[in-house]
Residue, then its C-alpha position, 0 to 999 in steps of 0.5 A: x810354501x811361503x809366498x815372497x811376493x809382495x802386493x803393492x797398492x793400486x796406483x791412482x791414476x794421474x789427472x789429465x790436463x789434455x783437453x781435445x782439439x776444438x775443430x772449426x770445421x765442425x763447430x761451423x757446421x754446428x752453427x749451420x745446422x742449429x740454423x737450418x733445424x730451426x728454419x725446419x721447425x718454423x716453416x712446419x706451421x703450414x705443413x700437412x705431414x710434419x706431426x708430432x713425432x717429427x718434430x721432437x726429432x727436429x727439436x732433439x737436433x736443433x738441440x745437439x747442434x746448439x749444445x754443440x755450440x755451447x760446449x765450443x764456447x768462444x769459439x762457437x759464439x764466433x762460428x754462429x756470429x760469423x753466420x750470422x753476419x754472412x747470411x743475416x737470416x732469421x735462423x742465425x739470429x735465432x741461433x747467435x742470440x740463444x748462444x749469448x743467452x747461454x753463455x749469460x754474455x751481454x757483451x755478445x747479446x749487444x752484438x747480436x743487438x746491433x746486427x738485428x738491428x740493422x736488418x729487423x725485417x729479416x732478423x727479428x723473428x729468430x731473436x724472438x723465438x731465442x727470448x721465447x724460449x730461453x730460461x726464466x732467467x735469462x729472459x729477465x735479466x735481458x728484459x730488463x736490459x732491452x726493454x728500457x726506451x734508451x734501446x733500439x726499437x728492434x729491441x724492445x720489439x724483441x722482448x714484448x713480442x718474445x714476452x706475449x709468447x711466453x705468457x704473463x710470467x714474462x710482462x713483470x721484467x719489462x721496464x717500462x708499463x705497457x701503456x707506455x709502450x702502447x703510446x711510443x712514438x715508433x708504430x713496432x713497438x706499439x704493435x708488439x705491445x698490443x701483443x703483450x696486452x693479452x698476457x698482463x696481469x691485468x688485461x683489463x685496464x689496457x682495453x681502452x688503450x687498444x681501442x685507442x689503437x684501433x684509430x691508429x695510423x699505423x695498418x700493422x697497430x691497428x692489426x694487432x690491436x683487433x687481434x688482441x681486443x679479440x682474444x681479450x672477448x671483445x670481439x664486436x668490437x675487433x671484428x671490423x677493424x681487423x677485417x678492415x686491416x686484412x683486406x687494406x694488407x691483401x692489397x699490399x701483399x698483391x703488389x709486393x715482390x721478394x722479401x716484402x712479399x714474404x714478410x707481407x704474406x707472413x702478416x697477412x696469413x696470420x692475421x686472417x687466422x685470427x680473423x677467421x675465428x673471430x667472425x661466427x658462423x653463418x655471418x654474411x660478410x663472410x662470403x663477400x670478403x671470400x670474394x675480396x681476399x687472394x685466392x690463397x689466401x681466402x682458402x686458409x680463411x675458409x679452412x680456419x673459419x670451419x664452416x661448410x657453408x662455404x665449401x662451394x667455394x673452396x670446389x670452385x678454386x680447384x680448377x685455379x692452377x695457382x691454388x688448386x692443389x692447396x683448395x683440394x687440401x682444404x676440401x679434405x681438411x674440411x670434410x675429413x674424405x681423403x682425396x687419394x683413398x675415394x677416387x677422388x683425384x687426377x692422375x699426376x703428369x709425368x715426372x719426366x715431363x716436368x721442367x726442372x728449371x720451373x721456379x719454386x712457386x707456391x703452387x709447385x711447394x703445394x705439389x712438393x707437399x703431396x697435395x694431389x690435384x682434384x678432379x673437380x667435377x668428382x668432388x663436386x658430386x661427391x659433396x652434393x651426395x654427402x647430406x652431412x657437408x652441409x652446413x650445421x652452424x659449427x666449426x667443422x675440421x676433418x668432418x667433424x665438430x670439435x669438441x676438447x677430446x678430438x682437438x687434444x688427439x689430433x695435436x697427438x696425431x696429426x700434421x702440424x697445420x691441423x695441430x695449429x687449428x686444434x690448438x686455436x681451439x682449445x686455447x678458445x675453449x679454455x684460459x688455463x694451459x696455452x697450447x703454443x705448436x710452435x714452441x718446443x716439443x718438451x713444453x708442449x708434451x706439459x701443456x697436452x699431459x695438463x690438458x689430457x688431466x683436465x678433460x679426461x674423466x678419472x676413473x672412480x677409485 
């Protein structure tokens, strides 16, 4: 039978010119959100629970959020300034300024320039961390743009300080030598390129400019200086200035209140962590500036310092209501015994005997972390009945000396205020691949994939 029918060729289908709705409710939230994942990441330098793991998922959220933002266009630059303007924190800047990298804008970088300008205390640290963290390309073309001297000082500061972070790829875009920033007249921008020193090309031919620094008026010059003088292999040299700035800030952090107190207390840890590797094992002042520092903030020395010696000390602070959670923390970080599996610790109270309406303290954050509270005569006898605390004229961290294997498997595994010490270690052990943890967790995954390349032995072919 003869088929009549006649078969027609498919249609192409019609374009569509419909684009979706842009809902601002949503996009605000993007905003809000890219903000508050970032403040997360920030604040896990001093987390003890916080590992690796949890921060790709941070940073896989930080990300969606941020890409969010960017698909908006317009309108995403206008909900993150819009944030920015009302809570001028370090996370919207951080977030304002990476929407104005990626939509390659400098019309919206000077906006973002003027606000953090009028609040760099508060807001200079997200636009570094946005510069830190942008493509190479974009750093250039901003570096080029913020770092001639016409600028504001919160934008030079921005670009060297961002600049250190990124390694000395990022020096070549400046505007002008670091000398010349070494020498200006406002004291930020000569402590941000102290900073970058130990990235130039050259680090050499800047040493004599640093130990001009050293004499600086400026606390905060002076500071950094050390610090880079120190990372740079003159540590003889760095040593007593920067414990001379540490001690002369712990007496500004004991005075200071609010968001000065923060700002001082952000300065000071960092600077103590310095410290603490700069002075060798087995050094005497190192008692003597344990008894002039905060307690607290003696606790992080003695922990990033690693040396048995001083775990006295650290059993001492556990009676301290203010610290003893913290200094039981450091007890086990130092000796590697878990508090909690040995027996080691007082029962908690009651959660229905807490006040609810106690303020957010340190202390209270410390108990918020899971740091239990020792029981102080239990760990005291514990470390007298463990011959191998004592003291062994090495740095010590969970008990045991580190060498690049362990410090390569505790940034796998451990919680970031552990990473953050095995990192330190590395990045002294060797100048090949810089471990940043604070940087995203894909560069970090590179730097730890070299490292593992570099120190694990192949296996003969």
């Amino acid at each position: 039978m003869k088929n009549n029918s006649v078969t027609s060729k498919p249609r192409p289908m019609a374009t569509s010119s419909f684009t979706p709705p842009l809902i601002g409710a949503l996009i605000a939230r993007h905003a809000e959100d890219a903000a508050f994942y970032w403040s997360q990441l920030d604040w896990t330098l001093r987390s003890s629970d916080v590992g690796f793991e949890r921060l790709r998922h941070f940073n896989r959220l930080l990300d969606a959020h941020l890409d969010g933002l960017k698909v908006a266009g317009s309108t995403g630059w206008k909900s993150a300034l819009a944030a920015l303007e009302r809570w001028q924190k370090p996370g919207e800047a951080f977030t304002c300024t990476t929407v104005a990298l990626q939509c390659d804008d400098a019309g919206m970088l000077d906006d973002v320039l003027k606000l953090v300008s009028r609040h760099p205390d508060k807001l200079v640290r997200g636009a570094v961390s946005a510069l830190a963290a942008c493509h190479s390309e974009h750093f250039a073309t901003i570096a080029q743009r913020w770092s001639i001297c016409e600028t504001t000082p919160a934008a030079q500061v921005i670009v060297l300080r961002a600049a250190a972070l990124r390694e000395n790829t990022a020096i070549t875009p400046l505007d002008s030598s670091l000398p010349a920033y070494l020498k200006a007249q406002n004291s930020h921008i000569r402590a941000a390129a102290c900073r970058a020193c130990t990235v130039s090309a050259q680090p050499e031919s800047l040493i004599p400019l640093l130990n001009e620094a050293l004499s600086d008026a400026d606390l905060q010059v002076c500071a950094e200086a050390s610090i880079a003088l120190g990372r740079l292999g003159n540590a003889e040299r760095a040593l007593p200035a920067l414990l001379q700035s540490v001690l002369m800030q712990a007496n500004l952090y004991s005075g200071a209140t609010g968001a000065i107190r923060a700002q001082a207390s952000r300065r000071l840890q960092r600077w103590v962590r310095e410290l603490a590797w700069l002075t060798p094992i087995g050094a005497p002042e190192a008692s003597d500036m344990l008894a002039q520092l905060p307690p607290r903030i003696a606790l992080t020395f003695a922990l990033w310092h690693g040396d048995l010696t001083h775990l006295p000390f650290v059993i001492d602070q556990l009676a301290d209501e203010d610290v003893g959670r913290y200094a039981g923390w450091v007890w086990q970080t130092l000796t590697g015994i878990d508090l909690i599996a040995n027996g080691l610790a007082l029962p908690e109270p009651d959660p229905a005997s807490l006040d609810p309406d106690q303020l957010i303290t340190e202390t209270r954050l410390d108990a918020d972390s899971g740091h239990p509270q020792a029981n102080q005569a239990a760990v005291r006898a514990a470390t007298a009945a463990s011959p191998h605390l004592a003291s062994r004229g090495k740095r010590v961290l969970l008990g045991r000396e580190m060498d690049a294997k362990t410090a390569l498997d505790l940034l796998e595994n451990a919680p970031q205020a552990i990473r953050a010490m095995a990192a330190q270690m590395l990045n002294h052990a060797q100048s090949t691949v810089r471990i940043n943890v604070r940087a995203s967790t894909t560069e970090q995954r590179i730097a730890m994939n070299t490292l593992h390349d570099m120190f694990t032995p192949r296996a003969a072919a």
